[in-house]
N, C-alpha and C positions, 0 to 999 in steps of 0.2 A: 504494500500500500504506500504509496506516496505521500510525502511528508504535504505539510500546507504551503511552505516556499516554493516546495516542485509545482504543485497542481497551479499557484497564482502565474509561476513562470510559465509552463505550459499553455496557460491559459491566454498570457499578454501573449506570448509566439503566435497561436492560432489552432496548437496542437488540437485542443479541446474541440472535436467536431460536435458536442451536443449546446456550445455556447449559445446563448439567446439572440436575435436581431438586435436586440435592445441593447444588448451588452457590446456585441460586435459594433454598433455603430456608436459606442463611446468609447469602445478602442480609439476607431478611426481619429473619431475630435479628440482624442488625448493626446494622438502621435500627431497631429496638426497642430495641437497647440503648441507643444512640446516645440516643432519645426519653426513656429511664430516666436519662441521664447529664443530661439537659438540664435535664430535671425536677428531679429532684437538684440540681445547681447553681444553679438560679430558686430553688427554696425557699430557697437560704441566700443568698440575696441575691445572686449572683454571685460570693463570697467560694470560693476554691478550696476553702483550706485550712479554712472552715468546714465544709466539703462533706464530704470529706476524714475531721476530727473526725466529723461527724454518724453515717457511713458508718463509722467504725472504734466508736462507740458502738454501731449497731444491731445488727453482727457478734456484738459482744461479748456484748448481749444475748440476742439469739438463740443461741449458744455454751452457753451456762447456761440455756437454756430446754430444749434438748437433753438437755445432760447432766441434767438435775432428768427428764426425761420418760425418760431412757437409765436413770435409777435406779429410779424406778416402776414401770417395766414389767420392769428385774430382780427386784425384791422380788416382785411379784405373779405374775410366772412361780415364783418360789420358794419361793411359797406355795403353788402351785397352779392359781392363777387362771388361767390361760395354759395352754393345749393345744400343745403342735407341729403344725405342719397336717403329715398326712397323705398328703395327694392325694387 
């Protein structure tokens, strides 16, 4: 019988043919994210905590590209511009 470290190894590999869709496809998003994090980290050199910065700057960014697009589209429903769908 295989110990619990074997079976989770087995498991992230693929060995496990009775793994679930569910599970299989949060492998996927783990080894994508994991790829995103790598990525991320190579661009700043290695540097964690520049990573880190980089990542709480593009947040921030994107935050206020939000809110600026969250208020556009209240004015212009308020104008009119903007229908409620229906169905």
């Amino acid at each position: 019988m295989p110990s619990e470290s074997q079976a989770k190894s087995e498991f992230k590999s693929g060995a496990n043919s009775e793994a679930e869709p569910d599970a299989q496809a949060a492998d996927i998003g783990d080894r994508a994210l994991d790829a995103a994090m790598d990525q991320a980290i190579a661009a700043c050199g290695g540097d964690l905590r520049a990573t880190i910065r980089a990542l709480i700057i593009a947040n921030d960014f994107l935050e206020t590209e939000v809110t600026e697009l969250m208020k556009a589209v209240s004015h212009a429903y308020a104008r009119g511009r903007f229908h409620s769908y229906s169905g």
